[in-house]
KOLLUM-721401 format. One line per 8 residues: their letters; for each residue y, x negated, z of C-alpha. Coordinates in nm, 3 decimals, padded with zeros to 5 digits. Layout:
A) Y/X/Z | ...
//
This chain:
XXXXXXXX) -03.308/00.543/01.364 | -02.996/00.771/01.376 | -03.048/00.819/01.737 | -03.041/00.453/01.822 | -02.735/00.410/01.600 | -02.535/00.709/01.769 | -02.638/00.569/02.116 | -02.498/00.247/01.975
XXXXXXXX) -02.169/00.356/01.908 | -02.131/00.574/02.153 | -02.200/00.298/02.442 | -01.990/00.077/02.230 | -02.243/-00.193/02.189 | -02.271/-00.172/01.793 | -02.097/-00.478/01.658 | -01.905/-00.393/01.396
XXXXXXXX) -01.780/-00.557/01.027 | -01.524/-00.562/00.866 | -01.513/-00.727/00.524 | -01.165/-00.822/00.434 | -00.863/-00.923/00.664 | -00.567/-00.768/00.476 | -00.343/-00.498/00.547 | -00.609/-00.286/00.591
XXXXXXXX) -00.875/-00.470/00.717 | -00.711/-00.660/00.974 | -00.553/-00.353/01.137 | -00.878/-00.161/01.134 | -01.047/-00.484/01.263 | -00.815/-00.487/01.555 | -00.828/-00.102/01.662 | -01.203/-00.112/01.697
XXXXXXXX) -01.167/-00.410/01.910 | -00.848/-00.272/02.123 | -01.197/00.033/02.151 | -01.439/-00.227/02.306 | -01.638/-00.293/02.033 | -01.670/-00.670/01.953 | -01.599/-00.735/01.588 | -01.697/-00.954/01.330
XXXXXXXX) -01.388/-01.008/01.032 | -01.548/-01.179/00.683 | -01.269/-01.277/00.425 | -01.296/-01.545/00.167 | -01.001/-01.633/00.238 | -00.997/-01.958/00.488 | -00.640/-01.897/00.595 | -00.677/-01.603/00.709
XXXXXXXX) -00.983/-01.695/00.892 | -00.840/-01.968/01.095 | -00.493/-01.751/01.126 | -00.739/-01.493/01.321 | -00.921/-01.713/01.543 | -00.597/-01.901/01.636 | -00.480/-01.524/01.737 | -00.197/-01.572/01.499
XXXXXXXX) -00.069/-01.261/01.307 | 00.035/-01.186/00.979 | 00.040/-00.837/00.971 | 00.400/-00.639/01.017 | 00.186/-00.348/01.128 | -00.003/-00.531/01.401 | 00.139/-00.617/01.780 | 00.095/-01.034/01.779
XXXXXXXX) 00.008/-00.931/02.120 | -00.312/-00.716/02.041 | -00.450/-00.943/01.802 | -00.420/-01.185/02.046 | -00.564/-01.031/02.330 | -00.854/-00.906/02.153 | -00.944/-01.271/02.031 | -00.917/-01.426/02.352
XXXXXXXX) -01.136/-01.121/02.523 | -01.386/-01.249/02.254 | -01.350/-00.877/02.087 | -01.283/-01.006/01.735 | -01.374/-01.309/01.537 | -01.355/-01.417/01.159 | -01.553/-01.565/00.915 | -01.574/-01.673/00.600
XXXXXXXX) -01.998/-01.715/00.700 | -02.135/-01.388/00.515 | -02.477/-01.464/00.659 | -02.349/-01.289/00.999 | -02.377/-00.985/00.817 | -02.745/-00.990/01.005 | -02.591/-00.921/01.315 | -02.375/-00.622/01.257
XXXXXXXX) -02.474/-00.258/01.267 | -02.172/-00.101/01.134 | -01.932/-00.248/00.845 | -01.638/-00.180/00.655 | -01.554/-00.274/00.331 | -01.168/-00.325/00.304 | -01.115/-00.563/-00.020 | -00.869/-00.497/-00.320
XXXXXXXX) -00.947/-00.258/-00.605 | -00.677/-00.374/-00.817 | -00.660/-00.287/-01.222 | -00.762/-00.506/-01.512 | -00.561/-00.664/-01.792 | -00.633/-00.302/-01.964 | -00.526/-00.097/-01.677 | -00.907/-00.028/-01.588
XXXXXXXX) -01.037/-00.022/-01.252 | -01.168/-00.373/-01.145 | -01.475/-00.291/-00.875 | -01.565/-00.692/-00.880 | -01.444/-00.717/-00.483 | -01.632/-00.427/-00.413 | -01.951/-00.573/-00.607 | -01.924/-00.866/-00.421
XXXXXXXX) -01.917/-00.751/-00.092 | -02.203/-00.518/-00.165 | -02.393/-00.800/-00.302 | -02.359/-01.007/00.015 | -02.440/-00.699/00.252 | -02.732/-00.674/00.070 | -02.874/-01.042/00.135 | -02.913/-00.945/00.526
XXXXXXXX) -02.903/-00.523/00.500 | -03.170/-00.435/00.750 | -03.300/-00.110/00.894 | -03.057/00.131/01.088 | -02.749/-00.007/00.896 | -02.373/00.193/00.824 | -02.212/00.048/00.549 | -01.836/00.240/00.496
XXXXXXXX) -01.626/00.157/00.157 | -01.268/00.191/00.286 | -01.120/00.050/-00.052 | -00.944/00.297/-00.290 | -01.132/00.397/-00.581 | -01.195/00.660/-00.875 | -01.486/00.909/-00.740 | -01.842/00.842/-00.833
XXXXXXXX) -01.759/00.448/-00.666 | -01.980/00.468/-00.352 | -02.271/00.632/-00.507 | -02.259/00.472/-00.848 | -02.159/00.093/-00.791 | -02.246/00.047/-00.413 | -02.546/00.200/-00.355 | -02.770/00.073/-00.610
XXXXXXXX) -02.640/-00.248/-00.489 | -02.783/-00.257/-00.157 | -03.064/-00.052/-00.244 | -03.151/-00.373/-00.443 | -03.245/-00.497/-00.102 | -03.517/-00.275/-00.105 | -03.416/-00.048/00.142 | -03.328/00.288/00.084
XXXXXXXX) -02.973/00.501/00.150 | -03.061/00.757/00.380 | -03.437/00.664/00.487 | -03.305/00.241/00.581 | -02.945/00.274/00.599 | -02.642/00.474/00.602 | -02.345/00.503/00.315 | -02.000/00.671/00.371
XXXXXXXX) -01.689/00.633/00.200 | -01.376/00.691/00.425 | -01.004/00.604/00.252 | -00.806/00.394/00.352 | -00.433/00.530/00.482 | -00.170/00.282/00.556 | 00.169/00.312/00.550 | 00.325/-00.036/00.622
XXXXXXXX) 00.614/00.006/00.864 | 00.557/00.361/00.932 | 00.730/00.385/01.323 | 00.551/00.726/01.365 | 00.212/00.681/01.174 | -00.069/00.353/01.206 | -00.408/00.300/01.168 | -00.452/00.464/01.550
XXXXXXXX) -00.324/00.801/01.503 | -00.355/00.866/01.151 | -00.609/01.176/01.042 | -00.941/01.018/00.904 | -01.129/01.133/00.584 | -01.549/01.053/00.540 | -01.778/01.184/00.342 | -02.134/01.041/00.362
XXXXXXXX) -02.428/00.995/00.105 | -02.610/01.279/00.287 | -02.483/01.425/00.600 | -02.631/01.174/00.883 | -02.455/00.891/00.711 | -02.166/01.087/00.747 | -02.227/01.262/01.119 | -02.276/00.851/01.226
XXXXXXXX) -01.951/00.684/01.039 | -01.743/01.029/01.219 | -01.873/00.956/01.538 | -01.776/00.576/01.470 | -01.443/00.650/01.348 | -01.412/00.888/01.630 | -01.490/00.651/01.900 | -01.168/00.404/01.745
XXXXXXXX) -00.888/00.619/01.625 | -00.708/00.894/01.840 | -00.708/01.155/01.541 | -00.964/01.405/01.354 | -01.197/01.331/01.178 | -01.230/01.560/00.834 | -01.604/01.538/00.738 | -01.622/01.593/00.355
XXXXXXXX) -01.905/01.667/00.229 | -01.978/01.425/00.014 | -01.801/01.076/-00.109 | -01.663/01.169/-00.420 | -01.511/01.437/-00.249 | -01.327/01.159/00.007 | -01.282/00.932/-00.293 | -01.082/01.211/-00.475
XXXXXXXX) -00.880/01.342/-00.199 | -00.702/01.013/-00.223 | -00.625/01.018/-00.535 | -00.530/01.295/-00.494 | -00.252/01.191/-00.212 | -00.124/00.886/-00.415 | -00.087/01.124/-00.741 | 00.091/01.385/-00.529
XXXXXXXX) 00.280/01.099/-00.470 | 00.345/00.973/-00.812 | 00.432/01.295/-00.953 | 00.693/01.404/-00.710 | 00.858/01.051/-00.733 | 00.842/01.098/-01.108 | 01.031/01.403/-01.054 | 01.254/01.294/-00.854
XXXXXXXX) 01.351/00.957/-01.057 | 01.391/01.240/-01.389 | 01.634/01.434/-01.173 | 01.833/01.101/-01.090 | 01.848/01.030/-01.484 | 01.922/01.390/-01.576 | 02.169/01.424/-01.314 | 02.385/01.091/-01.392
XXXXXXXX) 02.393/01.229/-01.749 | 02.533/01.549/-01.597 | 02.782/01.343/-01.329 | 02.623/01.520/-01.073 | 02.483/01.361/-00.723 | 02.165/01.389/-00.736 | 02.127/01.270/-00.341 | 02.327/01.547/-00.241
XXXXXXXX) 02.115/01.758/-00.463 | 01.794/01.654/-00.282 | 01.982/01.727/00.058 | 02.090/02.088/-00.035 | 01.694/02.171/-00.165 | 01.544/02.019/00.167 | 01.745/02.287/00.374 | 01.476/02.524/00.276
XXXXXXXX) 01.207/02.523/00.515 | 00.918/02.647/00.296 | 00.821/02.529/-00.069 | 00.981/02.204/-00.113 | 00.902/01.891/-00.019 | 01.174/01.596/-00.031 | 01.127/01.279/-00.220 | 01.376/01.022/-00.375
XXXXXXXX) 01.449/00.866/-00.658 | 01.446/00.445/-00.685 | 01.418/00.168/-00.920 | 01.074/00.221/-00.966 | 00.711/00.263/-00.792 | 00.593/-00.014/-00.568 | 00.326/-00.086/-00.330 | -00.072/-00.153/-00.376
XXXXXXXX) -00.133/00.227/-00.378 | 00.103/00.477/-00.577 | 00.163/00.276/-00.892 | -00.198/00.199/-00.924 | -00.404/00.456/-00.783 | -00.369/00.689/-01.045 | -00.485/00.512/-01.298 | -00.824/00.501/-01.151
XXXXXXXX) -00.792/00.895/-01.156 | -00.712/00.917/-01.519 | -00.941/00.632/-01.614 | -01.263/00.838/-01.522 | -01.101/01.157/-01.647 | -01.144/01.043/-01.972 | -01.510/01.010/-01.894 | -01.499/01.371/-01.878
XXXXXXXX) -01.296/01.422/-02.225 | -00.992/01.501/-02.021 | -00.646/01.340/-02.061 | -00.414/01.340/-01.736 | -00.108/01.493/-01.929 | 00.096/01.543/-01.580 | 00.054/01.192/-01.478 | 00.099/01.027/-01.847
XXXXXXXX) 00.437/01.179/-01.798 | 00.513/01.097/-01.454 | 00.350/00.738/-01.501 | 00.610/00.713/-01.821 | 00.909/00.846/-01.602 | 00.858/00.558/-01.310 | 00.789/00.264/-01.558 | 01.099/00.295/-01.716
XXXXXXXX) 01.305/00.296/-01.392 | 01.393/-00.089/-01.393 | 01.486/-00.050/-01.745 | 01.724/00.202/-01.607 | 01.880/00.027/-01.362 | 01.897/-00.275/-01.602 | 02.098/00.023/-01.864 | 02.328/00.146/-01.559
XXXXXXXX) 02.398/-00.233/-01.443 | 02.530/-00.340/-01.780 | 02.717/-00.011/-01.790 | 02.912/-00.126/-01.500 | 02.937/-00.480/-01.577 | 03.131/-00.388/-01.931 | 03.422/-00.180/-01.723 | 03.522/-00.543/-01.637
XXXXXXXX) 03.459/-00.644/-01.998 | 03.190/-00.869/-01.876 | 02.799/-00.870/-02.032 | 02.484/-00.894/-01.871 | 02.454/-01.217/-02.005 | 02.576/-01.531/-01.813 | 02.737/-01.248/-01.498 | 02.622/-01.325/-01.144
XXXXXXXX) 02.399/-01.080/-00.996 | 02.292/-01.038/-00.620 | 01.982/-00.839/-00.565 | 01.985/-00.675/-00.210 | 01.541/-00.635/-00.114 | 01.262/-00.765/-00.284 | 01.000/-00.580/-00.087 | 00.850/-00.239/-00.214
XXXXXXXX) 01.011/-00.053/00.082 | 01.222/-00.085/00.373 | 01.205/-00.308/00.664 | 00.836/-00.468/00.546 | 00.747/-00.797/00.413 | 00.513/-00.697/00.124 | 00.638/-00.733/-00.241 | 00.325/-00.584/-00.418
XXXXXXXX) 00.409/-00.409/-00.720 | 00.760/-00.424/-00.595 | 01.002/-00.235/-00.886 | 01.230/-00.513/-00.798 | 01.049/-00.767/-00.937 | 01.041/-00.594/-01.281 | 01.435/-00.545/-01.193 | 01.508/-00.912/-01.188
XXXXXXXX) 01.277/-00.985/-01.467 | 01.428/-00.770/-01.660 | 01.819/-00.893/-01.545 | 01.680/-01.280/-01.611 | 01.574/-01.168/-01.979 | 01.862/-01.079/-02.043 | 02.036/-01.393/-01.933 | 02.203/-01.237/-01.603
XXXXXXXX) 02.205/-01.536/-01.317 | 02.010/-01.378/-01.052 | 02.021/-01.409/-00.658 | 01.856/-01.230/-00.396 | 01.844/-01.189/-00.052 | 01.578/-01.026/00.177 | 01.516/-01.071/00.516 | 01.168/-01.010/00.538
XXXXXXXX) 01.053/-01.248/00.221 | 01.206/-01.564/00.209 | 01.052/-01.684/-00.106 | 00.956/-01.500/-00.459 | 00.894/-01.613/-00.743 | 01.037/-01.972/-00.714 | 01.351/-01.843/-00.566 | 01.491/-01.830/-00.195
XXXXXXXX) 01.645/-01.569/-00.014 | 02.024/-01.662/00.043 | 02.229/-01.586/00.345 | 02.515/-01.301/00.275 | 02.832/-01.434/00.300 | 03.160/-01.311/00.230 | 03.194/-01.580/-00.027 | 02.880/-01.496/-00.182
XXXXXXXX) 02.944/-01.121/-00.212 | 03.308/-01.290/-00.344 | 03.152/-01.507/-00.602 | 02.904/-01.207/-00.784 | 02.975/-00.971/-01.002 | 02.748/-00.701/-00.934 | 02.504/-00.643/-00.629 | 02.243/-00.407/-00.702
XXXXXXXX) 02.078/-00.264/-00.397 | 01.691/-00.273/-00.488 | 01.561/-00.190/-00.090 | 01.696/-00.030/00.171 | 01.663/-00.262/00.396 | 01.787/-00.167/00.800 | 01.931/-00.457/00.898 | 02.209/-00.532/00.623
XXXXXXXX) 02.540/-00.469/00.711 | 02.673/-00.215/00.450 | 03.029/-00.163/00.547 | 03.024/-00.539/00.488 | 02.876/-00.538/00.183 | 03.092/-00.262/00.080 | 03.412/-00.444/00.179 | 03.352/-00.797/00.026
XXXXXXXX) 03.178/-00.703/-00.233 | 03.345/-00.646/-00.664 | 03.109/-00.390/-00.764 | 02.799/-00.239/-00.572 | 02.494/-00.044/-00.784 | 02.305/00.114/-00.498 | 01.959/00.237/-00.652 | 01.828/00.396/-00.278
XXXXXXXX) 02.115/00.569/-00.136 | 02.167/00.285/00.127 | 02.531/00.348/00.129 | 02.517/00.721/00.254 | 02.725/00.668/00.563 | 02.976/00.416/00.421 | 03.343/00.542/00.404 | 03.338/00.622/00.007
XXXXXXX) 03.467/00.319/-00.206 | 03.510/00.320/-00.570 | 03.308/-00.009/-00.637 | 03.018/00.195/-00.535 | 02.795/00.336/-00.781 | 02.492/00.543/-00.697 | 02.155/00.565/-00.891
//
């Protein structure tokens, strides 16, 4: 049964799965077509069905080209039809693992797809969780699952879990070239998912050996992550409290080539991954009687970070005697990072929410998201920059014109350091 699965990906006639068409999915959907492997994409999601087989992207981090040359080659498909399950040998699981209303990991997309594999699971079967998860996921909640098929994990079928690692609008980095985790529920289910992933990406393959082991190492990234950033954001605070730049800080330590690693402060944590990821970490350490005291504190640090810049804003505002209250404010980036369309967990969002609470009249521009929450990106004029009383950078975004900004603009709060090259100005104000 292994052999004939090997020989099957290896000759690249194995059709493949992939079970949800977002930012992961999607990409990872079109790479193992771009391989020569045809692919079948489920999603619930009709939209995105129909967006596929029209060959119509809506991905940053995919070419419209290559998703449209691999539907016309007849390469990939989508469905929302689960019952094609029956016709794949290899699938992917790429849905959300997002957190409940009590920050506790929510495993219901993952259920679901399990539960549907399992309707048509047959013999000779590789089934990889790419969603991010606490350890003890794959073994715990998805295999019993599809064992309730009545086939067996390692004698009918084979389990791996292998992270996901995206990093939207990453110029150097993509699905393609990025280094590949997987650690299989015994080691043929993870020899056959390595030789899979190794026939699609151009990059190792680290066999772990084991899942939990694959579903820990990312948490362990994203806490890395979250840590450092909450370091970095209790430098900014210390240092503005000490009138020291804490940018130019960052850029004296990062002259040392060994034993420090740079990372920035910002408004807060956004993103799918690093603001939630952790949580799933210190969620099952408590199953353990063990409290995540480094990440409480770090987790503590990046939450208040809109409140910040909400503190520093109406700082500013009362040098002109005005309140936060009834002033104009122009928010420069919605999305979590620069250049990218995706507002997840964007610290900007909490940033307006908070200015809005507090009665500030808030505007926002951002090239890459015309529309959020019931507002519309506006065009920057000089009469808008004019008419506003403070514009607080929130994303970095490449394409704004800073020395613009910087000229037409009364008072400028830049929370990411976007103004590093500008001519210094005193209606600039760093984070």
């Amino acid at each position: 049964m292994k052999n004939n699965l090997l020989r099957k990906i290896n000759n690249k006639s194995a059709v493949i799965g992939v079970i949800g068409l977002g930012y992961v999915g999607l990409p990872l959907a079109v790479e193992k077509a771009k391989s020569g492997y045809s692919v079948i994409g489920f999603d619930v999601q009709k939209e995105k069905v129909e967006s596929v087989n029209n060959g119509e992207n809506y991905i940053g981090d995919i070419m419209d080209t290559d998703l449209a040359e691999v539907v016309n080659s007849n390469k990939l498909s989508a469905t929302f039809d689960f019952s094609f399950i029956k016709d794949v040998d290899c699938i992917a699981i790429c849905v959300p693992t997002p957190l409940d209303s009590k920050l506790q990991p929510d495993t219901s997309y993952v259920e679901a797809s399990a539960k549907n594999i399992a309707k048509y699971l047959h013999q000779g079967m590789l089934i990889i969780l790419e969603s991010t998860t606490y350890p003890g996921t794959t073994e715990e909640v998805l295999k019993p699952i599809l064992e309730e098929s009545g086939l067996k994990c390692n004698k009918d079928f084979y389990l791996a879990f292998s992270p996901e690692r995206v990093d939207p609008g990453n110029k150097l980095y993509n699905t393609k070239n990025t280094p590949k985790v997987v650690g299989g529920v015994g080691a043929d289910s993870t020899l056959v998912a390595a030789a899979l992933y190794g026939n699609v990406l151009e990059s190792d393959i680290f066999q772990a050996s084991s899942p939990k082991v694959a579903e820990m190492e990312k948490l362990l990234e994203n806490t890395f992550r979250n840590i450092n950033i909450g370091l970095a954001n209790e430098m900014a605070i210390l240092c503005h409290k000490m009138d020291i730049d804490v940018w130019e800080v960052i850029d004296a330590a990062k002259t040392k080539p060994y034993g420090f690693m740079p990372f920035y402060p910002g408004p807060g944590l956004g993103g799918h991954c690093i603001p939630i990821d952790p949580f799933y970490l210190s969620w099952k350490a408590l199953e353990y009687g063990y409290h995540t005291r480094l990440l409480a504190a770090s987790t503590e640090i990046n939450s208040y970070m809109p409140q910040f810049v909400l503190e520093r804003s109406a700082k500013i505002l009362n040098r002109f005697a005005k309140a936060i209250n009834g002033s104009n404010i122009l928010m420069l980036g919605m999305a979590y990072k620069q250049d990218i369309d995706d507002y997840r967990e964007s610290p900007a969002l909490d940033v307006m929410k908070l200015f809005e609470d507090s009665g500030a009249n808030i505007k926002y521009n951002d090239p890459f998201i015309p529309k959020v929450k019931g507002k519309e990106s506006i065009e920057i004029t000089k009469e808008v920059l004019g008419n506003v009383d403070l514009v607080v950078i929130t994303t970095m975004h490449s394409s704004y014109d800073y020395d613009f900004i910087a000229k037409n603009a009364m008072f400028i709060f830049d929370t990411k350091n976007a103004m590093k090259n500008v001519a210094e100005r005193e209606n600039i104000e760093k984070l």
